[in-house]
C-alpha positions as CSV (number, residue, x, y, z in Angstrom):
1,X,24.2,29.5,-8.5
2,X,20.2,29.5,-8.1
3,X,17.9,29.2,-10.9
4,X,14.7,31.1,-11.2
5,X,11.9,29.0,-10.8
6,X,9.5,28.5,-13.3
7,X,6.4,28.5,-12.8
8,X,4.1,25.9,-14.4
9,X,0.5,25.1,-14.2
10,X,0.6,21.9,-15.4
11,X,3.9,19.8,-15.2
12,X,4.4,17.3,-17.9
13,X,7.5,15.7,-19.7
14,X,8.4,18.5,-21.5
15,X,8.7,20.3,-18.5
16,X,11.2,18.1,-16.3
17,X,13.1,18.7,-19.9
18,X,12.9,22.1,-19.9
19,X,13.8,22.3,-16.6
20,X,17.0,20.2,-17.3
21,X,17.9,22.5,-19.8
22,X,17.0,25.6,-17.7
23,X,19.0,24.1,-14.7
24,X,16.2,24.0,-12.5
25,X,16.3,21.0,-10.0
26,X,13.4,19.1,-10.4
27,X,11.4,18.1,-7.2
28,X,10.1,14.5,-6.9
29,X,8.1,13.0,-4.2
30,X,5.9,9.6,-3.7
31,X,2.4,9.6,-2.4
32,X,0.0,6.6,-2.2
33,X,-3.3,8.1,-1.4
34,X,-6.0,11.2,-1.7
35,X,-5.3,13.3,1.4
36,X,-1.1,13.1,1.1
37,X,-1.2,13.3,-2.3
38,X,-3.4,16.6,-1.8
39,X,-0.8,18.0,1.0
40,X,2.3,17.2,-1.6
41,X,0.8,18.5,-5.0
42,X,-0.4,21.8,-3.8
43,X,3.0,22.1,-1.8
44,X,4.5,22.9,-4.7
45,X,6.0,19.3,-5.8
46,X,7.1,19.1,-9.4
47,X,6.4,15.2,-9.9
48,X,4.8,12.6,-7.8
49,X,5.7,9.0,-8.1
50,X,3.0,6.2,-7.1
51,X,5.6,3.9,-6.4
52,X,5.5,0.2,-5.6
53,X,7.2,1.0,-2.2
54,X,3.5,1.1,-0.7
55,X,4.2,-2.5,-0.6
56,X,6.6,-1.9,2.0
57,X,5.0,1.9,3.6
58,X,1.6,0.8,3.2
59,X,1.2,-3.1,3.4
60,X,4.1,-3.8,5.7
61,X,5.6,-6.5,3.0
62,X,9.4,-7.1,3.4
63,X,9.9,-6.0,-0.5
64,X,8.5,-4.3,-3.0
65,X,7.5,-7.6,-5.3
66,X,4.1,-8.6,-3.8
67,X,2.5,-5.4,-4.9
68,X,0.1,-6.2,-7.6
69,X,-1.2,-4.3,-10.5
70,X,-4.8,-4.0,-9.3
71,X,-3.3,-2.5,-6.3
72,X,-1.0,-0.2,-7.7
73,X,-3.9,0.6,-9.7
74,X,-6.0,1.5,-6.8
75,X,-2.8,3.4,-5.2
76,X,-2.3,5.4,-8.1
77,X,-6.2,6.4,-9.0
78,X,-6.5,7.5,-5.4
79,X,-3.7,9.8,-6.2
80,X,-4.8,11.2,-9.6
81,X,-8.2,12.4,-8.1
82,X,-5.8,14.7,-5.5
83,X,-3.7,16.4,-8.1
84,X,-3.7,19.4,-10.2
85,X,-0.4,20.4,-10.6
86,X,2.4,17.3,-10.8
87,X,2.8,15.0,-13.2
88,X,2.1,11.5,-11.6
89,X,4.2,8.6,-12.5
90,X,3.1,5.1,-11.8
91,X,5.5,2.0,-11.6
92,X,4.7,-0.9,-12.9
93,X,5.1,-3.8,-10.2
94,X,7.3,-7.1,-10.3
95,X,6.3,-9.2,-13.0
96,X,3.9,-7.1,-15.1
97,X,6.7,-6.3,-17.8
98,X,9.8,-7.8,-17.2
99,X,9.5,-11.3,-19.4
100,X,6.8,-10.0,-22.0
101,X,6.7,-7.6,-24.2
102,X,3.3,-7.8,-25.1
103,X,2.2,-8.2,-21.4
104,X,4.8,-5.2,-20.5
105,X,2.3,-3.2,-23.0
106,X,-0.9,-4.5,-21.6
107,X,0.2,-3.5,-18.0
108,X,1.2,0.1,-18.7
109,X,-2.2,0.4,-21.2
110,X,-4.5,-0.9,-17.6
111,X,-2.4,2.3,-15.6
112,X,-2.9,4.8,-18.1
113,X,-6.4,3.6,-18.7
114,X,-8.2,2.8,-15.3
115,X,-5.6,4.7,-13.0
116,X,-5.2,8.4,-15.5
117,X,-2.0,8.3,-14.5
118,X,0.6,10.5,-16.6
119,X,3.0,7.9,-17.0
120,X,5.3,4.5,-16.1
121,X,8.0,3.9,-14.4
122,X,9.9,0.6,-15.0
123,X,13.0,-0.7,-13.6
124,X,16.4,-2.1,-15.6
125,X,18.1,-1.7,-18.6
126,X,18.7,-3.9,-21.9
127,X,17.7,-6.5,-20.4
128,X,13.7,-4.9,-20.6
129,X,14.3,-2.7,-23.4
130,X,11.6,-4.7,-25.9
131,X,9.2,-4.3,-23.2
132,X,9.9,0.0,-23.0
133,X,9.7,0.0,-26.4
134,X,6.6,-1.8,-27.0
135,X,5.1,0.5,-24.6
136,X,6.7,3.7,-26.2
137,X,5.3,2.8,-29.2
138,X,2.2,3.0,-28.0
139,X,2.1,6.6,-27.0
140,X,2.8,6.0,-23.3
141,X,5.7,8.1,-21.4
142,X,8.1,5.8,-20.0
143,X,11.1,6.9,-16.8
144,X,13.2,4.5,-16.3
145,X,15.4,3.0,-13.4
146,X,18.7,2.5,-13.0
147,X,21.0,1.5,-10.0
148,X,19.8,0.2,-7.1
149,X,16.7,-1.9,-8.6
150,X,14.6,-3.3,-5.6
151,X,12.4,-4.9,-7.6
152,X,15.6,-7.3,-7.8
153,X,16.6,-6.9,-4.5
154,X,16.7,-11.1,-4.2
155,X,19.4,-10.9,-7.5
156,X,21.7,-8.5,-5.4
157,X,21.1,-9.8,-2.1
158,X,21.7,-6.6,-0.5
159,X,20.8,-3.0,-0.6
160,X,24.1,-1.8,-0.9
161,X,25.4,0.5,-3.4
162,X,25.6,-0.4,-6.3
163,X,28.1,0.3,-9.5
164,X,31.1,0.4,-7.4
165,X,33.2,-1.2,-9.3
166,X,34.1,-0.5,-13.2
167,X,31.8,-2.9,-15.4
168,X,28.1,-2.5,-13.8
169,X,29.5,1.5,-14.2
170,X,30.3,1.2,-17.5
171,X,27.2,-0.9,-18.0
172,X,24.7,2.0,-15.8
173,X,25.9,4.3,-18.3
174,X,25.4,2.4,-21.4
175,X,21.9,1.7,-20.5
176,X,21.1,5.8,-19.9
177,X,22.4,6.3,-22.5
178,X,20.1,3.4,-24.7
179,X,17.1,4.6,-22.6
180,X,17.4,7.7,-23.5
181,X,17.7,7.0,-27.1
182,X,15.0,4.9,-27.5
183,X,12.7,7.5,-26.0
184,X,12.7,7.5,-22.1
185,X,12.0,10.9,-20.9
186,X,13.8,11.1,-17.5
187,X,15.5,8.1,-15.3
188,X,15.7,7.5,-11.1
189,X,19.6,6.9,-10.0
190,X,18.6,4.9,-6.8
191,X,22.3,4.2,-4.4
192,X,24.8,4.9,-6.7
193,X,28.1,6.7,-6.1
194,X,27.9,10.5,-6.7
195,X,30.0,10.7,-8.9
196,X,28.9,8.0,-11.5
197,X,25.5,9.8,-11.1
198,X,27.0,12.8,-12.5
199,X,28.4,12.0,-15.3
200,X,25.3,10.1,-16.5
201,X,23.6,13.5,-15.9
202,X,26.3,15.1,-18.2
203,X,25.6,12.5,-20.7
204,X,22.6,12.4,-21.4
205,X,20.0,15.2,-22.3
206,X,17.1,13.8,-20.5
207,X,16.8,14.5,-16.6
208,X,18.5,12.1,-13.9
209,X,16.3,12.0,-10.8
210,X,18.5,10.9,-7.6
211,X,17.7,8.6,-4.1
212,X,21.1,8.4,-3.1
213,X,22.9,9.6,-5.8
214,X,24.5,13.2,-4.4
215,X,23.4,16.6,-5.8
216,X,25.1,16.6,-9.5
217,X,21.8,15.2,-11.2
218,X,19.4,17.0,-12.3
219,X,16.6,16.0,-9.2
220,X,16.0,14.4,-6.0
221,X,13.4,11.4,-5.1
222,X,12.2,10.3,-1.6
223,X,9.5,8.1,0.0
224,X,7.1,10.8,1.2
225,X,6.7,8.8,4.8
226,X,10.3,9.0,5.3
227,X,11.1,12.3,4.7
228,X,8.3,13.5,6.8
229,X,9.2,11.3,9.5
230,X,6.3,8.8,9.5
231,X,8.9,5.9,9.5
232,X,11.3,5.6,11.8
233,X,13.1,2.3,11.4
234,X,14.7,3.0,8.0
235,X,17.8,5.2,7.9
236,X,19.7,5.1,5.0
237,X,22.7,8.2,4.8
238,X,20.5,9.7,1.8
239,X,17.7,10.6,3.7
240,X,17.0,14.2,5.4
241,X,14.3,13.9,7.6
242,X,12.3,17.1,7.6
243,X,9.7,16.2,10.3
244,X,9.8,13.6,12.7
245,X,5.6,12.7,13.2
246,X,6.1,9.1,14.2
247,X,6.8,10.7,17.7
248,X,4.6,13.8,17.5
249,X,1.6,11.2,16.2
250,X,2.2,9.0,19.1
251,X,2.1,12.0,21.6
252,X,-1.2,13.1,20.1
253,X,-2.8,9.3,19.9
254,X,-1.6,8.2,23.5
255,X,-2.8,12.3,25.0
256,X,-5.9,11.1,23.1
257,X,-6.4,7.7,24.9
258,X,-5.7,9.4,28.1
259,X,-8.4,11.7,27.5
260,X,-11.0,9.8,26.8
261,X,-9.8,7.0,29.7
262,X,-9.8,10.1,32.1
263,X,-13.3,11.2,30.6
264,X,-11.8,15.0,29.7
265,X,-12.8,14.1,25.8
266,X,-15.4,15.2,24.9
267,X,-15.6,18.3,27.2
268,X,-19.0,19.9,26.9
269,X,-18.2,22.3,24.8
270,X,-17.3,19.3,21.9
271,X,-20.9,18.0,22.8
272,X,-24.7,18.2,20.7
């Protein structure tokens, strides 16, 4: 059944709520920079995360842990001064909040303060659950992360899915469910089985945002340069590739160099 869309001019966390409660899917992509962040928000896209994956899009790294917070910072003010409509979600990189509490808060105080961004996004469970509250308490919206953490990628040794078996399900869903009452207002299911992701959606009242996680949550999340096709190399079963411009941006760059090899570029009509 298809839900009307509302439409709102400003998203915030009330909205992804309402939207939960509406049963309107909630639309989630990342951006890293001004002129894609511009594209995505005026597209139409309901929440844009400035996610620490521009350690691997952007940088090149091998993980997502080298990312620093002045960088993130830079990533995510970039993206602020592009958007009118989505609510922009920041994460906090490796090491900013995980051991620390009172570091956790100072972190997420630096985004919000020096970035504008709308919120944090952290990743884990009880294990960080001083550090969300510390920075709950200060008035700063927290999503959280469940799943597939990469940010621990060296703990799992793999990027497989995770909460296969019994126990880390039973534990997934306990940890919605605390992050929910301690006053998360939405949480990313990355690589988790479908169905699990489900019935945390069922059991909790705030929304469940999805990276391979199936269609019974209550939104979807992708890396902005995968779904359009920018990279090429990564090909997980979750993603839908909805342009493929690595190959349309080589034709145009190597027709370029042939141009201006064969001297057709400029023609006179591009000269002064």
């Amino acid at each position: 059944m298809s839900i009307a869309k509302k439409e709102y001019k400003r998203v915030t966390t009330k909205s992804l709520v309402d939207m939960k409660s509406n049963g309107e899917k909630i639309s989630m992509l990342t951006a890293y920079d001004y002129t894609m962040a511009k594209i995505v928000d005026s597209s139409g896209i309901d929440v844009i995360l400035v996610g620490d994956s521009a350690s691997n899009v952007m940088a090149g790294h091998e993980t997502t842990l080298p990312i620093t917070l002045d960088q993130m910072i830079y990533h995510a003010s970039s993206v602020i001064r592009a958007v009118d409509r989505a609510l922009v979600v920041v994460d906090l990189p490796f090491g900013t909040y995980q051991s620390d509490p009172k570091e956790a808060l100072r972190s997420a105080i630096r985004i919000m303060k020096e970035s504008g961004g709308h919120a944090v996004k952290v990743e884990g469970g009880k294990e960080i659950k001083d550090s969300i509250k510390r920075i709950l308490n200060a008035g700063i919206p927290v999503m959280g992360h469940l799943g597939l953490t990469p940010q621990s990628i060296y703990k799992f040794g793999t990027y497989t899915v995770r909460a296969k078996e019994d126990k880390e399900a039973s534990q997934l869903i306990e940890d919605a469910k605390m992050l929910e009452k301690i006053g998360c207002f939405a949480i990313v299911l990355e690589k988790i089985p479908a169905a699990l992701a489900q019935r945390v959606a069922q059991s909790v009242n705030i929304p469940i945002i999805g990276i391979g996680a199936g269609n019974g949550v209550d939104g979807q999340v992708l890396v902005l340069h995968d779904m359009i096709g920018m990279t090429h190399e990564f090909n997980p079963r979750f993603l839908r590739r909805y342009m493929n411009l690595y190959e349309d941006m080589s034709k145009a760059i190597s027709q370029y160099v042939t141009d201006v090899k064969k001297m057709d570029f400029p023609s006179d009509s591009e000269q002064y």
